[in-house]
N, C-alpha and C positions, 0 to 999 in steps of 0.2 A: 881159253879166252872166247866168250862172246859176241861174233859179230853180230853189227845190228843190220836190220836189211835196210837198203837203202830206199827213200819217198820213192816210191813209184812218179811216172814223169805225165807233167799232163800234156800230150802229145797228140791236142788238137790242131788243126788250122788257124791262124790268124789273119789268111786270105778271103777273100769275098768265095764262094761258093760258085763254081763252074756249071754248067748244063754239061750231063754226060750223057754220051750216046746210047741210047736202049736196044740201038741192034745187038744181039745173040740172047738177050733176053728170053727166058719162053717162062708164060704162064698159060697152066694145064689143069683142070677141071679133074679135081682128085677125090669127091666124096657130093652129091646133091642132099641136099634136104638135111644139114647138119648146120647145127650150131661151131663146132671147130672140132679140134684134133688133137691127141696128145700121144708123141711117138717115145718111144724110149731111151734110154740112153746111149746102146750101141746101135739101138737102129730097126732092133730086130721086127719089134711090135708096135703098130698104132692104132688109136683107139679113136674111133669114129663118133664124137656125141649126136644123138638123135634124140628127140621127143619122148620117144617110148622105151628104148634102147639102148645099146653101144654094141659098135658093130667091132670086134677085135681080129683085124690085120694080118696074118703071118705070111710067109712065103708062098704070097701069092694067092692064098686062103683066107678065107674070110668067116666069123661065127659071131652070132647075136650074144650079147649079156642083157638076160632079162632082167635090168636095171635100169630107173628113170635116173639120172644124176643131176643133182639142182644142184651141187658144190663143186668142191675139188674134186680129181683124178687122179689120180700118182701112179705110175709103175715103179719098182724098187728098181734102186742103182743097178741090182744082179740080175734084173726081170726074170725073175721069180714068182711076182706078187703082182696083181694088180688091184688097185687101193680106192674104191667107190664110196663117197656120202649120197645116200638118196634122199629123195625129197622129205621122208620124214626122220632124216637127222641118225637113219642106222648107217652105221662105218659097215662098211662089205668086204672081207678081205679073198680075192679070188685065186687059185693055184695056178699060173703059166707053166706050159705052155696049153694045158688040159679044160682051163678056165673054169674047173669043177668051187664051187663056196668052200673056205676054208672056216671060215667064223665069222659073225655076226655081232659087233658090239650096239646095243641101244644107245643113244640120246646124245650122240658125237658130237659137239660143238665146234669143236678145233681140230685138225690132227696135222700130224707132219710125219715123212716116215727118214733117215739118212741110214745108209747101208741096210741091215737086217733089224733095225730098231723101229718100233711105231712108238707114237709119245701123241698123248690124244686126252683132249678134258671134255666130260660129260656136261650137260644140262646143269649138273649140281656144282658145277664146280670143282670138283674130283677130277686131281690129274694122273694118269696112270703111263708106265711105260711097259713094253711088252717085246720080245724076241720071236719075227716072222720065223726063223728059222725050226722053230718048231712048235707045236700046242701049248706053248708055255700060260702060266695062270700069268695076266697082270700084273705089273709092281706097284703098289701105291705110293704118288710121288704126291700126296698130303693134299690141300685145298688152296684155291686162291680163284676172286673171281675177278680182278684184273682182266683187261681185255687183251687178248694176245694178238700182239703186233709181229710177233715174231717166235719162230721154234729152231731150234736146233738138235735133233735128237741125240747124235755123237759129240756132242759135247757137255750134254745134257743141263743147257739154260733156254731160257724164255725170258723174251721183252715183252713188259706188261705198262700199260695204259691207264692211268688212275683219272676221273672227274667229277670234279663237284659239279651238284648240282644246277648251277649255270651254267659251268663249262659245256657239260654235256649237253643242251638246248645246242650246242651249236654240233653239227653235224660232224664227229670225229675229231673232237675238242678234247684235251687230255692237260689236265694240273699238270700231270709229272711223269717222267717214264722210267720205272725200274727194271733193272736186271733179275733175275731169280735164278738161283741155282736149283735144278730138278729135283737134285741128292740132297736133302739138306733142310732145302727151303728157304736159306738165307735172299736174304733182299734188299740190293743196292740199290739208291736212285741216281740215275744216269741225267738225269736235263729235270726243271721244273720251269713252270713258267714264273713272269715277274711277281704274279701280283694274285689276287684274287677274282678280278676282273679281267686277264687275259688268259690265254690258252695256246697251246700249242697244238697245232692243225695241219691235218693232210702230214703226218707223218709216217716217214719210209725204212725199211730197216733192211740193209742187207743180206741177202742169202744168207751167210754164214753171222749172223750178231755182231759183226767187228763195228759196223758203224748204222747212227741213225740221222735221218735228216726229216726238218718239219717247217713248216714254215709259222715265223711268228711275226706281227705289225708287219706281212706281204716281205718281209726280208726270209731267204733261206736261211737256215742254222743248218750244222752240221757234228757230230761227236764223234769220237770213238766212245765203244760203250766199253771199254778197259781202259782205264788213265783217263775220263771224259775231259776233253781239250774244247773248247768252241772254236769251230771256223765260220766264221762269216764268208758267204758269198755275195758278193756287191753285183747288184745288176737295178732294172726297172723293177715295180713292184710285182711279184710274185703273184699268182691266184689257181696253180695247180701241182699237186702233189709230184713232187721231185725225184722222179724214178732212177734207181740205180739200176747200174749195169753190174755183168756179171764178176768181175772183180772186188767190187764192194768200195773201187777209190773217187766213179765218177756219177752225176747225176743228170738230167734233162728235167727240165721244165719248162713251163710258159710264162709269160711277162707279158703288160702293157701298163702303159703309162695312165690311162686312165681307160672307165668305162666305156667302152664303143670306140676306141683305140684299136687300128691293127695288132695282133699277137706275135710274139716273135716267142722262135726256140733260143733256149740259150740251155749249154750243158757245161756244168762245173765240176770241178775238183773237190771232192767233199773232205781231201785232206789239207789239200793249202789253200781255197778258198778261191784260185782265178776263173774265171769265166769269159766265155767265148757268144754272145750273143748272134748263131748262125745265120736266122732269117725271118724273115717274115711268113707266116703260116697260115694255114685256114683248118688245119689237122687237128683234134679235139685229142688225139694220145700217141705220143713221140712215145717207144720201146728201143732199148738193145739189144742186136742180135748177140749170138755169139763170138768171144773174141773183144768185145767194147767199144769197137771204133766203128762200126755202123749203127744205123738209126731207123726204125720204119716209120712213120707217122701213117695215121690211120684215122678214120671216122668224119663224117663229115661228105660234102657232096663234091669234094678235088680229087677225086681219084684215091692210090696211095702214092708214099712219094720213099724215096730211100735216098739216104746222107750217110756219105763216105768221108770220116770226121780225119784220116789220115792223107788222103790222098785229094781231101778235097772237094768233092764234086756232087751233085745232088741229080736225080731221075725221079719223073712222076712218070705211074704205070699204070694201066688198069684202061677201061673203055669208058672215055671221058660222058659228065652225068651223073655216072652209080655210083653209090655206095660202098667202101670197101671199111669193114672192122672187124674185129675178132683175132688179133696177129696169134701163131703159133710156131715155135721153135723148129727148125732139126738141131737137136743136140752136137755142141762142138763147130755146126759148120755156118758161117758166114754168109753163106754164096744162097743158101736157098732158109725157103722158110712158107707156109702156108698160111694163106690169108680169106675171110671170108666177105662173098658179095651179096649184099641184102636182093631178096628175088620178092618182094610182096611181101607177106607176113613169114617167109622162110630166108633161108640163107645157102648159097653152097659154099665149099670151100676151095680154092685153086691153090697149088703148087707153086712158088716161085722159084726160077732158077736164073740167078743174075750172073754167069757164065763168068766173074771175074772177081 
């Protein structure tokens, strides 16, 4: 017999929002003259972005990759691998812990790597998957030029973006969004819009493909992209891309009531549709750390601020005036996370350690 799992619970606050105390706090000056950081998944390696470079981390050691990176960065689940697109669009696959080039793919457009799979579409449209684990030749996984909203290599689908030619005038405007299976090529559609004249905008797609969310007429929508259900999330009108957290059940966004309206955060349930409108904001991008029930907001001249969506309570951090954006992960843990402070035309990156 089959059990089914049970709705995940939406296990935010329905209290007004406390000032929590920022004694034991500490933020530390962990990288100068970087754009931000990407650390690995046990911990081991992080990767310093700089202008000319990436400075790569180990125990206590530090070594240059003579590589500019305008894209993504990945290190693989196993950190084995470390995963560079440079400015002109080559994928760079690097050996850890040695950081010697493993291979070189030209004209990378997209790529995503899960465990020992890389799944990556060219300039042409050409999707291929590939086994880091060893020199293996490419698999061709057929053509489609579809905007990739989303990749999952181990399970091997892709969420693709389709627009007509009005739609697309609007910046990340999409008729419709299908499923693609890698193997195969089959092609389901998952959401379209009403009409010919509307669109679907600022859509988000979780980690793993289980759900997407998009905002259409300033209301959030929400699916699963298997058995596609709509949830509606009722709030104010919408006007920013609905970020999920790491679970793939909840999302944050901003709201106002009209033009030159204070902004408020609000983060909903993108399976049952309720929503908790936290506060009032001046943060231009609310993220989830790990675990789902905290929040960083960032950008903008407030500092940064952090929202404890269980227990409650919200802290603005940072040396009031500046600048703080750029949030980056420590994988798994809650308690810290690296954030960067605009210094002139550069950036560094500090440490945060929220001691609870």
């Amino acid at each position: 017999m089959v059990v089914a799992e049970p709705e995940p619970v939406f296990d935010v606050t329905d209290a007004a929002l406390r000032d929590e105390d920022t004694s034991g706090v500490e933020i530390t000056l962990f990288a100068k003259d970087a754009g931000t950081v990407t650390m690995s998944k046990k911990h081991t390696y992080v990767v310093v972005h700089r202008r000319k470079e990436l400075e790569l981390r180990a125990g206590g050691q530090s070594r240059p990759i003579p590589v500019r990176a305008s894209t993504r960065v990945r290190i693989s689940d196993d950190e084995k691998h470390l995963l560079v697109a440079d400015e002109n669009w080559n994928l760079r696959v690097f050996s850890l812990p040695s950081g010697a080039l493993e291979r070189e793919i030209p004209r990378v457009r997209v790529y995503d790597v899960a465990g020992n799979t890389l799944v990556y579409r060219t300039s042409q449209c050409e999707l291929y998957s590939v086994s880091l684990s060893a020199l293996a030749r490419p698999k061709s996984l057929g053509k489609d030029c579809g905007t990739v909203l989303g990749l999952d290599p181990e399970a091997g689908r892709a969420l693709l973006g389709e627009s007509s030619e009005l739609q697309a005038m609007h910046s990340r405007g999409y008729a419709n969004v299908d499923l693609l299976q890698l193997d195969g090529g089959r092609r389901d559609e998952i959401v379209k819009a009403a009409n010919a004249m509307s669109f679907l905008s600022n859509v988000s797609v979780a980690r793993d493909l289980s759900r997407l969310c998009y905002v259409m007429d300033q209301q959030v929508n929400c699916t699963a992209t298997v058995q596609p259900e709509l949830v509606v999330l009722r709030s104010d009108p919408a006007y920013s891309e609905p970020l999920f957290d790491p679970s793939g059940t909840k999302v944050a966004y901003l709201t106002r009531t009209k033009l030159g309206a204070p902004e408020h955060l609000v983060v909903g349930s993108a399976v049952s549709g309720e929503t908790r409108d936290l506060m009032v904001t001046e943060h231009e991008w609310w993220e989830f750390l790990p675990g789902s029930m905290r929040l960083v907001g960032h950008g903008g001249l407030r500092r940064f601020a952090v929202v404890d969506l269980r227990q409650g309570w919200k802290m603005e951090l940072g040396r009031p005036g500046e600048e703080y954006e750029g949030l980056a992960m420590v994988p798994g843990d809650p308690t810290r996370f690296f954030i960067g402070r605009e210094r002139g035309n550069t950036r560094d990156v500090y440490l945060v350690e929220l001691g609870r």
